[in-house]
C-alpha positions in Angstrom: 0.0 0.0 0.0 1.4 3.5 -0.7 0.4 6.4 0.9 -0.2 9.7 -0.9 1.0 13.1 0.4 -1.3 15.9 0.7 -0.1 18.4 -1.7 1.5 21.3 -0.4 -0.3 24.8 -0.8 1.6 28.2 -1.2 0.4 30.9 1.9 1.7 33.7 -0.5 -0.9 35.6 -3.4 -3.7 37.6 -3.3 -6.9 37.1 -1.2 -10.6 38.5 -0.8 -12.1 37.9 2.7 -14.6 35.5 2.5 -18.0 37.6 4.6 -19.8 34.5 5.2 -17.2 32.6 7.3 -15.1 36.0 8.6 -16.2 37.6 11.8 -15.4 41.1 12.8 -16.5 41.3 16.3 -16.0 43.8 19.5 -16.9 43.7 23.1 -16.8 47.1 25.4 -17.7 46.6 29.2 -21.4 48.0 30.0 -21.9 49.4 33.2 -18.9 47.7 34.9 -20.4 44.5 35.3 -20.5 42.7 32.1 -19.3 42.7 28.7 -21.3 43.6 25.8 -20.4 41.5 22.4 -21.6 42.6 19.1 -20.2 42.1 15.1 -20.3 44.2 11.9 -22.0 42.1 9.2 -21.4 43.9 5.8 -17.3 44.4 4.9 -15.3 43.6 2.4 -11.4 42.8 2.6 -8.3 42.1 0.6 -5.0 41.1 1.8 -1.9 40.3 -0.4 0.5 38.1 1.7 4.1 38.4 0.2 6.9 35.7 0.4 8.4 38.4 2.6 6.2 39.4 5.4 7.4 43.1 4.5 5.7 42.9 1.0 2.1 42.0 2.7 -1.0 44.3 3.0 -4.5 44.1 3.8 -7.6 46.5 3.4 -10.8 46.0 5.0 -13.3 48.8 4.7 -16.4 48.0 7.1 -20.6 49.0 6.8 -20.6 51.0 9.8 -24.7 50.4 9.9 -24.4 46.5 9.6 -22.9 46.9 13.7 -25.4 43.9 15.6 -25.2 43.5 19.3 -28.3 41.3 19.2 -30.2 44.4 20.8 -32.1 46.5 18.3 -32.4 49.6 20.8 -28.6 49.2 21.7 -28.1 48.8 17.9 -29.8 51.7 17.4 -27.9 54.3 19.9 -24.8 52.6 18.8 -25.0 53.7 15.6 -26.4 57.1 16.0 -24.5 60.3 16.8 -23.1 59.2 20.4 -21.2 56.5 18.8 -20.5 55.8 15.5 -22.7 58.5 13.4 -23.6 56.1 10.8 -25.3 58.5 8.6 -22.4 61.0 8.4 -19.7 58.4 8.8 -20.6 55.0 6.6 -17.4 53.2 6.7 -14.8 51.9 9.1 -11.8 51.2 7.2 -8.1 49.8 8.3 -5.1 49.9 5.7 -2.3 48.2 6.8 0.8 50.5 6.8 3.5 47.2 7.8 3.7 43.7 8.5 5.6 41.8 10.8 5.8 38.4 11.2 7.1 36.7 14.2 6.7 32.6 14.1 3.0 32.4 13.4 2.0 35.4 14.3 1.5 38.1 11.9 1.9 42.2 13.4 -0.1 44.2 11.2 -0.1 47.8 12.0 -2.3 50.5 10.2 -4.6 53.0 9.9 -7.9 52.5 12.0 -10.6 55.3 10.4 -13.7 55.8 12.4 -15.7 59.3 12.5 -13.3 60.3 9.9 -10.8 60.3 12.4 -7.2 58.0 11.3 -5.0 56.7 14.4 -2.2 53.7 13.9 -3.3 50.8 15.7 -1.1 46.9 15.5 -3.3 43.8 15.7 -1.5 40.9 16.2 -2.5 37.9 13.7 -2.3 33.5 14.6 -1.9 32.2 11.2 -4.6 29.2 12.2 -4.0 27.3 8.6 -4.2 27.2 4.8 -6.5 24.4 2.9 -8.0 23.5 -0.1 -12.1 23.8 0.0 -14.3 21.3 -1.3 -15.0 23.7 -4.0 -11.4 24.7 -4.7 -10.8 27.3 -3.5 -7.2 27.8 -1.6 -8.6 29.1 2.4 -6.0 30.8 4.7 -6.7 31.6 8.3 -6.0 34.0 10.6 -6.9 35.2 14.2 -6.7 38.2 15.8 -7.6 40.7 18.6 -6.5 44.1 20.1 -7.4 46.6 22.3 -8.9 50.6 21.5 -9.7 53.6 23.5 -12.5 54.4 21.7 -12.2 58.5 22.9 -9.0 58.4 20.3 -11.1 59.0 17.6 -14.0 61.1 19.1 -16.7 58.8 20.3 -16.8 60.3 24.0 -20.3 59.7 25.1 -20.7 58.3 28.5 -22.8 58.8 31.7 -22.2 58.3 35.2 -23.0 55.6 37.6 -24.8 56.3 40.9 -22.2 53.7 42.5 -19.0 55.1 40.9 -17.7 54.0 37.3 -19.4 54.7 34.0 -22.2 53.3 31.9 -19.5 52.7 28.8 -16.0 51.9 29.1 -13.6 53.6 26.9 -11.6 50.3 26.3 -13.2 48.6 22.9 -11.9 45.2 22.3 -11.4 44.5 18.2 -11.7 40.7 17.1 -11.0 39.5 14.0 -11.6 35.8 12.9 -10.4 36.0 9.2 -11.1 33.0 6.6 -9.9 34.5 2.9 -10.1 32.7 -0.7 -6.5 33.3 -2.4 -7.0 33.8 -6.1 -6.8 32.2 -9.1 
């Protein structure tokens, strides 16, 4: 009996995020006591991946209305002019300005813009794997998550609590769970 190897796949090319297997999540603490978890579902992505790690970028550009915390109400304020401002402000985008890579893990720093204000954030990214769909495609996976203070780019609302603290804190966690198609 002979055993066939798995044929080997190349990480490096050109790849659209796939939307219907990527999350883009956050959480932000509510009130002090709890975390509050919520996802953007309408973005779109590229990322090249270089042989080099140097020669790698990525572009996601983000529905700012499509934010769902499972809350229609929260939903709602989120995306109005405390927050977000959705109807003067559409899109959350991130352009990758460098890439690292350190074992694994992939550093990519860029520019966050939200409110149409632009700040350099680094989200570190576990290269989870690289496969071969049913359907052909070539799938790469990567995993990620950092941390924002969200009054960087002008989203200050808040209101006190009776017992000390306040009703929104100003740390955002950022999750990214990234499956994208290389192409053809």
């Amino acid at each position: 009996m002979t055993e066939t190897a798995a044929p080997t796949l190349e990480l490096a090319g050109d790849y659209q995020l796939d939307p219907a297997h990527t999350r883009i999540g956050f959480t932000a603490r509510h009130a002090m006591v709890t975390k509050v978890r919520g996802s953007f579902g309408e973005f779109r992505g590229t990322a090249t991946i270089g042989e080099d790690a140097s020669l790698s970028s990525t572009e996601i550009v983000i529905a700012a209305s499509s934010l769902d915390t499972g809350q229609e109400q929260r939903d709602g304020h989120v995306q109005g002019d405390d927050f977000l401002a959705v109807n003067v402000y559409p899109e959350i985008t991130f352009r990758s300005t460098s890439v690292e890579k350190d074992g694994d893990t992939y550093n990519i720093t860029g520019d966050l813009t939200i409110r149409d204000t632009t700040k350099s954030v680094t989200v570190p990214f576990e290269f989870t794997g690289l496969a071969k769909d049913p359907f052909g495609n070539v799938r790469a996976g990567f995993e990620g998550a950092t941390t924002i203070n969200r009054k960087d780019w002008g989203i200050t609302f808040n209101a006190a609590l009776e017992t000390g603290g306040v009703l929104v804190s100003e740390k955002i966690g950022l999750e990214f769970d990234v499956s994208a198609i290389k192409e053809a």
